[in-house]
C-alpha positions as CSV (number, residue, x, y, z in Angstrom):
1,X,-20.4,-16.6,-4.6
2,X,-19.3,-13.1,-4.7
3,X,-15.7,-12.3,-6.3
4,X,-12.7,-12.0,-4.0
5,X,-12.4,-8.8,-5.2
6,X,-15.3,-7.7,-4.2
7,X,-16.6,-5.3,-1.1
8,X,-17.1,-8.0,2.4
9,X,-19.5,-5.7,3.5
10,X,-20.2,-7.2,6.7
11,X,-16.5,-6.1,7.6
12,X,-18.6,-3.5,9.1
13,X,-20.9,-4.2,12.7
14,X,-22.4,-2.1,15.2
15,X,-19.8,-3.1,17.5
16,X,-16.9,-2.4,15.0
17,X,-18.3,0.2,12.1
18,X,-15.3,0.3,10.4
19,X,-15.9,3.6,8.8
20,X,-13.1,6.0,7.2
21,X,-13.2,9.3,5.6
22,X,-11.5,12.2,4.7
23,X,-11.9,15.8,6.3
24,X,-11.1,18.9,3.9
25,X,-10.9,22.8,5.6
26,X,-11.7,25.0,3.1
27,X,-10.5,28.9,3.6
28,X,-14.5,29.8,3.4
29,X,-17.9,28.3,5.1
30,X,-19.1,25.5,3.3
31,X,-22.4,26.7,1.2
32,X,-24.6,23.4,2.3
33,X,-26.9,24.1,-0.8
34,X,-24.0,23.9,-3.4
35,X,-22.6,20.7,-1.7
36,X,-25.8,18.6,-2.2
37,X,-25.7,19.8,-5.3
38,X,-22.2,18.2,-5.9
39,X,-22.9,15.5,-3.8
40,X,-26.0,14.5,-6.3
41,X,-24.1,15.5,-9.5
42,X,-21.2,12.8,-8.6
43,X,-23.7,9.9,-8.6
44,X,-23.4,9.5,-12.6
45,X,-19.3,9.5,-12.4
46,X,-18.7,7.6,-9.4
47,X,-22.2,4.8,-9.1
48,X,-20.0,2.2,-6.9
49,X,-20.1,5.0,-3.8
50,X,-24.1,6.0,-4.3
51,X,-25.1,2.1,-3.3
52,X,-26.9,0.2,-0.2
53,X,-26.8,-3.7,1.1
54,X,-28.8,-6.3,-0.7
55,X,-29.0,-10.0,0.8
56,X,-28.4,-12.3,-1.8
57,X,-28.4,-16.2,-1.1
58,X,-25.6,-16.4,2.5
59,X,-23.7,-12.9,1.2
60,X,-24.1,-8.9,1.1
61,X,-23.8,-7.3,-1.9
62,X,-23.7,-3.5,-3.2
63,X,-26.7,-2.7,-5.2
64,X,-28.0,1.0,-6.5
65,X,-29.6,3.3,-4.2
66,X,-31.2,5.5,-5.8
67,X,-32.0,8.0,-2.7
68,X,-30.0,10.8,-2.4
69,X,-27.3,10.5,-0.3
70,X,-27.5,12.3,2.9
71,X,-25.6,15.8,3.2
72,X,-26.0,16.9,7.0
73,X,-25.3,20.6,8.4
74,X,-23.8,18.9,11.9
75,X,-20.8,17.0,12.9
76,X,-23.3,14.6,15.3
77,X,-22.8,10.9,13.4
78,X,-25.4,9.2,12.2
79,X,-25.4,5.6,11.4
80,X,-24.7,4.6,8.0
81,X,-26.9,1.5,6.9
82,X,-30.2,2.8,8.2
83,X,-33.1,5.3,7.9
84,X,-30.6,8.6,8.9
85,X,-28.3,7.7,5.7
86,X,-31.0,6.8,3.2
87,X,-30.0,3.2,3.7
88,X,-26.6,4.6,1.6
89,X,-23.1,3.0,3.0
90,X,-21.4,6.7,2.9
91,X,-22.5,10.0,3.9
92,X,-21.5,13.9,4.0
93,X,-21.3,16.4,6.9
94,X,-20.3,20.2,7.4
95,X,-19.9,22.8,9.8
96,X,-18.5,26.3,9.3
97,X,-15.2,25.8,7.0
98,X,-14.8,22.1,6.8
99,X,-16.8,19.2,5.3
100,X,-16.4,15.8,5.4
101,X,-17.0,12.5,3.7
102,X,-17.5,8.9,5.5
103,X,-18.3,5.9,4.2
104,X,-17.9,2.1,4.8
105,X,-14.3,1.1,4.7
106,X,-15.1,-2.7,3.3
107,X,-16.0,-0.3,-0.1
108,X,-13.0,1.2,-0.6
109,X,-9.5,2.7,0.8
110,X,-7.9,5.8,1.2
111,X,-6.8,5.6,-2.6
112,X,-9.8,4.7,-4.1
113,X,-11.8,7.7,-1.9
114,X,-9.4,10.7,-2.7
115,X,-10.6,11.1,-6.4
116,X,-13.9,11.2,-5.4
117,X,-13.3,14.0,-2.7
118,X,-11.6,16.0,-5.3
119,X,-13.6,15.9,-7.7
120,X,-16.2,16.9,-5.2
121,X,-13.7,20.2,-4.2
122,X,-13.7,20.8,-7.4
123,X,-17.3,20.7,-8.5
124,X,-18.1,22.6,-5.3
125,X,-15.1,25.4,-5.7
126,X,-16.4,25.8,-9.3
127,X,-19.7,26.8,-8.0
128,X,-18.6,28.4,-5.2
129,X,-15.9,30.9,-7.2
130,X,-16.9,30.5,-10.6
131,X,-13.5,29.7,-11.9
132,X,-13.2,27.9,-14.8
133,X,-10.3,25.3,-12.9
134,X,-8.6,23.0,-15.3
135,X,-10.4,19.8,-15.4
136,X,-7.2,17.7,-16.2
137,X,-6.9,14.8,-13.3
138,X,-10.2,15.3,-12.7
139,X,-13.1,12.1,-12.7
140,X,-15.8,14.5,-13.5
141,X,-19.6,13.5,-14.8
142,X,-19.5,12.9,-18.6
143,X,-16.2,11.4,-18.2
144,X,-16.2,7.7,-19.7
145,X,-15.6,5.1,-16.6
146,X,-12.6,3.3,-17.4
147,X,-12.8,-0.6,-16.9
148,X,-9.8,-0.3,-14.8
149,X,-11.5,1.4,-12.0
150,X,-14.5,-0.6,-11.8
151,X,-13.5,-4.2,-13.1
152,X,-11.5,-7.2,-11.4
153,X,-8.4,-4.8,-10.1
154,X,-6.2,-8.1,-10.4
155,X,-7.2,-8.9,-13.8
156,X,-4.4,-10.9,-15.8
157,X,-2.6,-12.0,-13.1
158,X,-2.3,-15.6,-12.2
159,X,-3.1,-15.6,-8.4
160,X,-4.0,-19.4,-8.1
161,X,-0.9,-20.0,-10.1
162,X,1.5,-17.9,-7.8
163,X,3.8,-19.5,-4.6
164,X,4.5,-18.5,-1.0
165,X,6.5,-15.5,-1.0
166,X,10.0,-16.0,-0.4
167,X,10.1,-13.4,3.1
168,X,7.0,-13.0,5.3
169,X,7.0,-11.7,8.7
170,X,5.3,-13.2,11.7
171,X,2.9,-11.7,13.9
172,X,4.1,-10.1,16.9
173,X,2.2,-11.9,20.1
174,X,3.0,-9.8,22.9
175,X,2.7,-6.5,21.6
176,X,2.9,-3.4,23.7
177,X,0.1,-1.8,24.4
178,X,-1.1,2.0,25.0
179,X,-4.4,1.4,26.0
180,X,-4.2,-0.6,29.0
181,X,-8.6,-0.1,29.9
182,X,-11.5,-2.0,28.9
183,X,-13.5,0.6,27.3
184,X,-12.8,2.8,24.4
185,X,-12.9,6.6,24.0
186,X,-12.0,7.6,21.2
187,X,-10.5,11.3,20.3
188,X,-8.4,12.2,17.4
189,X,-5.3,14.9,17.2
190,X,-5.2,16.9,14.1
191,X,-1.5,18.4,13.1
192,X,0.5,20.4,10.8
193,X,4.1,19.8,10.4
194,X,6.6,20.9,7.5
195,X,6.7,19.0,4.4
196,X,10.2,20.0,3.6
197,X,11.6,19.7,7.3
198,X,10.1,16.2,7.1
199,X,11.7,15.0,3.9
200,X,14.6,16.7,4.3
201,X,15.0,14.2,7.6
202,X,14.2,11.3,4.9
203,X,16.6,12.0,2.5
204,X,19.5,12.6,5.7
205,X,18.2,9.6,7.2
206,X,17.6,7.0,5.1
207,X,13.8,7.2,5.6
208,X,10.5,7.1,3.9
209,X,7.5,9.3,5.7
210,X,6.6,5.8,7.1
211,X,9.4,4.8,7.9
212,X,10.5,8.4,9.5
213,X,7.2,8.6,11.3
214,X,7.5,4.8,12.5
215,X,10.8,5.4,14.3
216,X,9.4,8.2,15.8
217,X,5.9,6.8,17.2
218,X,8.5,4.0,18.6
219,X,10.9,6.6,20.4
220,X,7.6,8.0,21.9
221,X,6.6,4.5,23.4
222,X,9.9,4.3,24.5
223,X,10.1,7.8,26.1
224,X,6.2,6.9,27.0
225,X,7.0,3.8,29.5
226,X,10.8,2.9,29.3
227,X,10.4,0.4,31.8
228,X,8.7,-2.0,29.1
229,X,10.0,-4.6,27.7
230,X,7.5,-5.4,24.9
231,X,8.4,-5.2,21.3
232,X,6.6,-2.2,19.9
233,X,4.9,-3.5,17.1
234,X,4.0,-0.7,14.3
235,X,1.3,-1.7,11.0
236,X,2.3,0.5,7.9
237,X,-0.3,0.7,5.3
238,X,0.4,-0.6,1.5
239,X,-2.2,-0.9,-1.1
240,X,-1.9,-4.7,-2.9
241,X,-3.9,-2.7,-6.0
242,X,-1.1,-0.2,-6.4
243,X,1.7,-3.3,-5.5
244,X,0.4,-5.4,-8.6
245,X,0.3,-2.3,-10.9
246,X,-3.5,-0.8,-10.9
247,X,-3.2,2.3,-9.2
248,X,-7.5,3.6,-10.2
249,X,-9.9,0.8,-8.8
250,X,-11.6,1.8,-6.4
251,X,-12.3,-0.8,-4.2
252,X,-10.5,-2.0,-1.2
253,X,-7.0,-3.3,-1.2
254,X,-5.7,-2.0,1.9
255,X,-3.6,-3.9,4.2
256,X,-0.5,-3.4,6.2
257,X,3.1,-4.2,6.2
258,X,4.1,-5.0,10.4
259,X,7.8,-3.3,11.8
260,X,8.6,-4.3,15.3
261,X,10.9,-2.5,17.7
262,X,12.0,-5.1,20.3
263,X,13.7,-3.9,23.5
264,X,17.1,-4.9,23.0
265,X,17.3,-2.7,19.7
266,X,18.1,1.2,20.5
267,X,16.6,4.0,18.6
268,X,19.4,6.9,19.1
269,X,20.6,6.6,15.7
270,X,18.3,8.0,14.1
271,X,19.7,6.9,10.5
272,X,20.1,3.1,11.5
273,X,16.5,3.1,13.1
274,X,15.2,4.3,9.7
275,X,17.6,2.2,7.6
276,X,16.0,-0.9,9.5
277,X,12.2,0.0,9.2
278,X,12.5,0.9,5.5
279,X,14.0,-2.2,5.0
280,X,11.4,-3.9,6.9
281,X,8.9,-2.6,4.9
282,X,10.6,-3.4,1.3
283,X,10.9,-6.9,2.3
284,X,7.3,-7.1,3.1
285,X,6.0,-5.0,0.3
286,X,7.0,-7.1,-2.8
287,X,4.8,-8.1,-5.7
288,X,4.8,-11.3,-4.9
289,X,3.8,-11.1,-1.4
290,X,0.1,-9.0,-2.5
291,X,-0.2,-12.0,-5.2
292,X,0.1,-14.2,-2.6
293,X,-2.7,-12.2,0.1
294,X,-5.2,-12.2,-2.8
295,X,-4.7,-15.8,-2.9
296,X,-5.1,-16.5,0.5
297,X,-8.1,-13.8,-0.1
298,X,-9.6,-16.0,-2.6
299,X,-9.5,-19.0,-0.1
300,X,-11.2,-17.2,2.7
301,X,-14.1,-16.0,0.3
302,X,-14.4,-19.9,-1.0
303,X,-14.2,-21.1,2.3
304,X,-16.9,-18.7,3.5
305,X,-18.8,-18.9,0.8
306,X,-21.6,-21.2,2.0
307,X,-21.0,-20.0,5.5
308,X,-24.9,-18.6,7.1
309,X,-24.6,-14.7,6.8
310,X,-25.2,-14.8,10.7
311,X,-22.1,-16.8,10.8
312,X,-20.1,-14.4,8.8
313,X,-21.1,-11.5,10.7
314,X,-19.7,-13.1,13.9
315,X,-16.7,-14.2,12.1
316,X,-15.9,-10.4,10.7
317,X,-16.8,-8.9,13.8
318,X,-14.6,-10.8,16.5
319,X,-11.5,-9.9,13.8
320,X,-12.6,-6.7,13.7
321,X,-12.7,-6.8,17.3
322,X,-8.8,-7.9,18.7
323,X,-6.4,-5.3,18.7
324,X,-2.9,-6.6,16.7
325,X,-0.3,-3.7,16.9
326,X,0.5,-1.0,19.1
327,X,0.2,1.7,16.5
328,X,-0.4,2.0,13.1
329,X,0.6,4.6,10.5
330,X,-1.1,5.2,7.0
331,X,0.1,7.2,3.9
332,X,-2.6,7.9,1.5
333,X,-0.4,10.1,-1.8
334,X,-2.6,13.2,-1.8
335,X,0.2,15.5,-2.4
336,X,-1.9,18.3,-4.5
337,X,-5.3,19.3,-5.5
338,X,-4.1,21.2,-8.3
339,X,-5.7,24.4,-9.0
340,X,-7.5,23.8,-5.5
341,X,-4.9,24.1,-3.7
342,X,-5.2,27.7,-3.3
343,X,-9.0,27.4,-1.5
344,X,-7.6,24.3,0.9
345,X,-6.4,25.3,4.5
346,X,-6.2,21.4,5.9
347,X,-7.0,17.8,5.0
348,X,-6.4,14.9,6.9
349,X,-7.5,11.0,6.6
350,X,-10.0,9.7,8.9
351,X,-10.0,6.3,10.8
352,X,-11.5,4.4,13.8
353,X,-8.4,2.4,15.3
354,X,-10.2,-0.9,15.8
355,X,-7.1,-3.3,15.5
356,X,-4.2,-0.6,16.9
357,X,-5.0,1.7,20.3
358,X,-3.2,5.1,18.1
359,X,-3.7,5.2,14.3
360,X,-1.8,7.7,12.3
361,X,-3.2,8.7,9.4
362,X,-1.2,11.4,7.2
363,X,-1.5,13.6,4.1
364,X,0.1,16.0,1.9
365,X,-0.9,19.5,0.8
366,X,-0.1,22.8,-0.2
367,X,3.3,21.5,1.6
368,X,2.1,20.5,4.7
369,X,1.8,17.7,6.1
370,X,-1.2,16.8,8.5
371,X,-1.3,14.5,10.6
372,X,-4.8,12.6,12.2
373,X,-3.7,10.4,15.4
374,X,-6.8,8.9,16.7
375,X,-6.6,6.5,19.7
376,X,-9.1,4.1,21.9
377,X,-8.2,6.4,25.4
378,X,-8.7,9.8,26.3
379,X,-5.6,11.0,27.7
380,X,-3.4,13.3,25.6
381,X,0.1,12.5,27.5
382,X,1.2,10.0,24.3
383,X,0.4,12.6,21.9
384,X,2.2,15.5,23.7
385,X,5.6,12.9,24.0
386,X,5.2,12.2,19.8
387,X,5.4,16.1,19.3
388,X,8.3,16.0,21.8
389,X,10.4,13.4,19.7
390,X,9.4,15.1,16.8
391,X,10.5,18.6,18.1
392,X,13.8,17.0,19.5
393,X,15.1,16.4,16.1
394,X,13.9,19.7,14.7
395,X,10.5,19.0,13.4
396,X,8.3,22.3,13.6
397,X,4.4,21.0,14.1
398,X,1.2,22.7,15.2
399,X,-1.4,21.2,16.8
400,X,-4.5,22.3,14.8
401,X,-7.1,20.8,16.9
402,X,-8.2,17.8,19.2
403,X,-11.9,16.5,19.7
404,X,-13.9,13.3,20.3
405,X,-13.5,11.0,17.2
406,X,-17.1,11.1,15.6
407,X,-17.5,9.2,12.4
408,X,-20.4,7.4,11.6
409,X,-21.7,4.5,13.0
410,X,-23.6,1.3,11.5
411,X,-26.3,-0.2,11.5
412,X,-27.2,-3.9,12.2
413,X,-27.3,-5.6,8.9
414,X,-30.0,-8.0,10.4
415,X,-32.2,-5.5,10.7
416,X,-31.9,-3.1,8.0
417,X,-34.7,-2.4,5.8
418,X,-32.3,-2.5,3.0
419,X,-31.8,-6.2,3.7
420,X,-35.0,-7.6,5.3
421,X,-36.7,-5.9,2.0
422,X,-34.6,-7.5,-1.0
423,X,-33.9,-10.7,-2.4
C-alpha cells in the first residue's frame, strides 16, 4: 500500500491529463542548448520530478528514469507517459522568448513546482549572462535535500487522532454554469494588471487577491447572464501542506476552499462582497479542517488499496471527469525571483479546467500581476465582461495574449512501456 501522502498517479487519464505548469517570458530568445543543459543539471537537486510509472502489486508508483527528460523547440504537446516524453511524467518546451515546464499534476502543486522553475531561471540566466546571481533561496545541485521536502509532509501530526472540524461547507448542487456545450475547447487568456492598484483595492475593501478576484469573476457572471438564478459557485485554492505548517514538500497538497454567490445576495458593495468571501474562506481554511482531508485521504487510499488498478483508473477518471464549480481561482506566492527579476517580462500558472468551465490561475512579479484564465469554450465574451468589472472599479489590465490551451497530454497507463515492462 502506497502512503497517503504519496503521488495517485492515475489522477491522470487520456481523457482527463491533469497536467499543470508554469510559463516564464524572458526579455531574450530562449538558447535551447543551454536549457537542456539546465534541464539535465536539476536531475541531482530535484530526483522526485526526473521519474516515470512503475506497476507495483494494484498501484502506480514514481520510480527513477534515468532518460533525459525531453526539452522540445515547439509549443505542439506531446503526451507525457509515452515514447515522445522518455516515458518521464514532466516535460519542457520553448519558442522564441518564453519556455515552459509541464508535468503531471498528481506529482506536485503549484508550490511544490515554483522552486524548481527558479532554480532552472537561474541556472539558465547564469549561463545565459554570466552573472554571478546570489544563490541565497536557491535549491541548486550540491545543495543537501532537506527531509522536509521529500519525507511524510504531515509528519508528527496525529491525523487518525484528529475530529470533524467544527465548520465545513457543503457542496453547491446546482451550480451555474458557463459552458453550457458538450464538447470542450479549450483556450487560455493571459493578462497583466497592477500589483499595487490591485492591493490597494484589498486593503480599501477588506479583501485578499482571492477574495478581490472572487467577487469580481461573480459580478462578471452576473453581468454575463443576469437572468440566472443559480448560485455562482467559486473554488479557491489552499495548500493543506502550507495549512499544517510545511511550506517545502514538494508533493501535492492542493485543494480548494468553495465561496458561493447565491442570487438573492447583491454584489454592489464592493467592501461587503469581499468581507463575506474572505470570511468564507477563513472558515474553511483552518488547521483543523486540512487534518481532517488528510484523514479522509488516508481512508480513500486504505479503501482503494486492494482495488484492481483498472478499477482505480475508472474511479479517478470519472472524478476527474464532472465539473463541480463554475469558476475557480488559484494563488500560487511567486512574488519575486530575486536577482531574476530583472531578465523576466511575464509568468503565469498553467492549468486544464477539468472540474470548473474558467480557471484562474494568478501570479506575482516584478509587480505585476498576471493572470491565466483558461476555460472548456471558445468564445471570448466572459473574458471581455471580467476585464469590464475589473476596469469599472479602476483596475488597469492588459491583455497579453490569447491562444488554444496546449499542455501536454497523457498517455494510457495500460499501455505504457513504462508499466507493461516493470514489476
Amino acid at each position: 500500500m502506497i502512503e497517503f501522502y504519496e503521488p495517485m498517479l492515475y489522477m491522470s487519464t487520456p481523457e482527463h491529463p491533469n497536467t499543470m505548469g508554469v510559463l516564464v517570458i524572458l526579455k531574450e530568445p530562449v538558447d535551447g542548448g543551454i536549457l537542456c543543459d539546465v534541464v539535465e543539471k536539476l536531475r541531482v537537486r530535484f530526483p522526485y520530478f526526473y521519474v516515470k510509472a512503475a506497476a507495483k502489486g494494484n498501484d502506480l508508483c514514481p520510480v527513477p528514469n534515468p532518460m533525459p527528460m525531453i526539452v522540445r523547440n515547439t509549443w505542439n504537446p506531446i503526451n507525457l507517459n509515452s515514447e515522445a516524453s522518455n516515458l518521464h511524467l514532466a516535460s519542457w518546451k520553448y519558442d522564441g522568448k518564453r519556455l515552459a515546464f509541464e508535468i503531471s499534476h498528481s506529482l506536485t502543486d503549484g508550490a511544490g513546482v515554483l522552486p524548481y522553475i527558479k532554480s532552472a531561471i537561474y541556472l539558465y540566466l547564469s549561463q545565459k549572462t554570466g552573472v554571478n546571481f546570489d544563490p541565497s533561496g536557491f535549491r541548486l545541485p550540491g545543495d543537501e535535500i532537506p527531509e522536509s521536502e521529500t519525507g511524510n509532509p504531515f509528519a508528527g501530526l496525529d491525523i487518525d487522532g484528529t475530529d470533524e472540524p467544527l465548520y465545513s461547507k457543503e457542496t453547491t448542487k446546482d451550480f451555474y454554469r458557463l459552458n453550457t456545450g458538450a464538447d470542450k475547447d479549450l483556450r487560455i487568456t493571459y493578462i497583466k494588471l497592477s500589483e499595487g492598484q490591485l492591493m490597494q483595492y484589498c486593503r480599501s475593501f477588506d479583501g485578499s487577491p482571492n477574495a478581490f478576484l472572487s467577487v469580481m469573476f461573480a459580478r462578471a457572471v452576473r453581468s454575463y447572464d443576469p437572468e440566472s438564478e443559480k448560485t455562482i459557485s467559486i473554488a479557491v485554492a489552499i495548500d493543506h501542506k502550507a495549512m499544517l505548517g510545511n511550506h517545502n514538500n514538494y508533493r501535492m497538497g492542493a485543494s480548494v476552499v468553495e465561496l458561493d454567490f447565491p442570487k438573492n445576495r447583491p454584489l454592489d458593495d464592493l467592501m461587503k462582497s469581499c468581507t463575506i468571501a474572505r470570511g468564507q474562506i477563513m472558515l474553511q481554511a483552518q488547521p483543523e479542517n486540512s487534518l481532517w482531508a488528510m484523514k479522509q485521504k488516508k481512508a480513500l487510499y486504505a479503501k482503494l488499496d486492494q482495488a484492481p488498478l483498472e478499477m482505480k483508473l475508472g474511479i479517478m477518471s470519472k472524478a476527474a471527469g464532472s465539473p463541480r464549480w463554475s469558476i475557480s481561482i488559484s494563488y500560487a506566492n511567486s512574488r519575486s525571483f530575486g536577482p531574476l527579476d530583472p531578465y523576466i517580462d511575464e509568468l503565469y500558472l498553467l492549468s486544464e479546467p477539468d472540474v470548473t468551465d474558467v480557471l484562474c490561475e494568478v501570479s506575482c512579479i516584478n509587480h505585476n500581476f498576471f493572470l491565466a484564465i483558461g476555460q472548456s469554450f471558445p468564445s471570448d465574451s466572459f473574458v471581455k465582461v471580467v476585464l469590464n468589472e475589473l476596469a469599472s472599479v479602476g483596475i488597469d489590465c492588459e491583455v497579453m495574449g490569447t491562444e488554444p490551451l496546449q499542455l501536454c497530454g497523457f498517455n494510457e497507463f495500460g499501455q505504457a512501456s513504462s508499466v507493461m515492462n516493470l514489476v
